[in-house]
C-alpha positions in Angstrom: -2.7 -23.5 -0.9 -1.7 -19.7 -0.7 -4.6 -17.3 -0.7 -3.4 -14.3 -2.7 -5.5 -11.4 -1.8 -5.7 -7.7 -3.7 -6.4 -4.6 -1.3 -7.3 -1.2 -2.0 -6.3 1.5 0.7 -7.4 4.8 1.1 -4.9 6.8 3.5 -5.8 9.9 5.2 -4.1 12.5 7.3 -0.8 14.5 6.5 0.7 12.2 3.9 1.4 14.0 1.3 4.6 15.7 1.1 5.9 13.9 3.8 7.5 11.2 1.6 4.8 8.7 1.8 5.0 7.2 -1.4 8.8 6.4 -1.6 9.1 5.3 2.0 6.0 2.7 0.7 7.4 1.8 -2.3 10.6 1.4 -0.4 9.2 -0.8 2.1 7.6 -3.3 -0.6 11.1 -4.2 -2.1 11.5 -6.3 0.8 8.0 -7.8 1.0 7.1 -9.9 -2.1 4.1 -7.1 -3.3 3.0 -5.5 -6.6 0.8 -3.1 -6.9 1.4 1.3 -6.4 1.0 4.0 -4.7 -0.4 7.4 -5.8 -1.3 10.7 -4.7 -5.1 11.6 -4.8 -6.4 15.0 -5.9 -8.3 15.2 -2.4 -4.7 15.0 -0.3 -5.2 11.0 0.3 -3.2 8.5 -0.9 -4.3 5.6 -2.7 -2.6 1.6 -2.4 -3.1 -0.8 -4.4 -1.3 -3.9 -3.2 -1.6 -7.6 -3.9 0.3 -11.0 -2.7 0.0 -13.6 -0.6 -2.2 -12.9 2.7 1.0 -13.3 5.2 3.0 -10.4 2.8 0.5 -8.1 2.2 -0.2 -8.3 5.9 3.6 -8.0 6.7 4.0 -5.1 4.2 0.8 -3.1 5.5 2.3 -3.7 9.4 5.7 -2.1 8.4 3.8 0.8 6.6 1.6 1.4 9.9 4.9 0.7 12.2 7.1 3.5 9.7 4.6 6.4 8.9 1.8 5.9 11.3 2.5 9.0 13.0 1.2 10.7 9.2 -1.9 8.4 9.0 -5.4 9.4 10.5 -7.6 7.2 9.1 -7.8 4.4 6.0 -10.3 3.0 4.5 -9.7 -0.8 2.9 -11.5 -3.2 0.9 -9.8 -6.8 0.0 -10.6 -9.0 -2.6 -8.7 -11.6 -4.3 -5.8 -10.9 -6.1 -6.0 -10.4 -9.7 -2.4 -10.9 -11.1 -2.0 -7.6 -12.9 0.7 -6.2 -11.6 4.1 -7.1 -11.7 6.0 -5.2 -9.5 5.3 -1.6 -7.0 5.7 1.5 -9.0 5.1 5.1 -7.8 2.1 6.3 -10.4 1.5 9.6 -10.9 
């Protein structure tokens, strides 16, 4: 059985205008994700991501590998998936 799990990350640091949400949302077209990214107010950036355990993993490895240099802290929580997305979309 695959354990599909939902995770909600907080990104800090200098990424925002740095091109942090398309280089993510790039990156998940070759991970099977769904989920978004989005701006916060307070200059974080919010993920929402959910899949199996092995792609979400994958996916948040390539985002660490790819704009880690941007990232200063994160905070996660993970929980099982929930189905409702169906695909990664930018929100705004």
């Amino acid at each position: 059985m695959v354990m599909r799990e939902r995770r909600e990350v907080y990104y800090s640091g200098h990424v925002q205008g740095v091109g942090f949400r398309y280089t993510t949302a790039t990156i998940a077209r070759g991970h099977e994700v769904t989920g978004f990214v989005k701006n916060l107010p307070d200059g974080r950036v919010q993920l929402l991501v959910e899949g199996d355990r092995a792609a979400v993993q994958a996916f948040m490895a390539e985002i660490s590998e790819r704009l880690g240099g941007y990232i200063r802290g994160l905070q996660q929580d993970v929980r099982p998936a929930t189905g409702q997305f169906t695909d990664f979309t930018i929100a705004y």
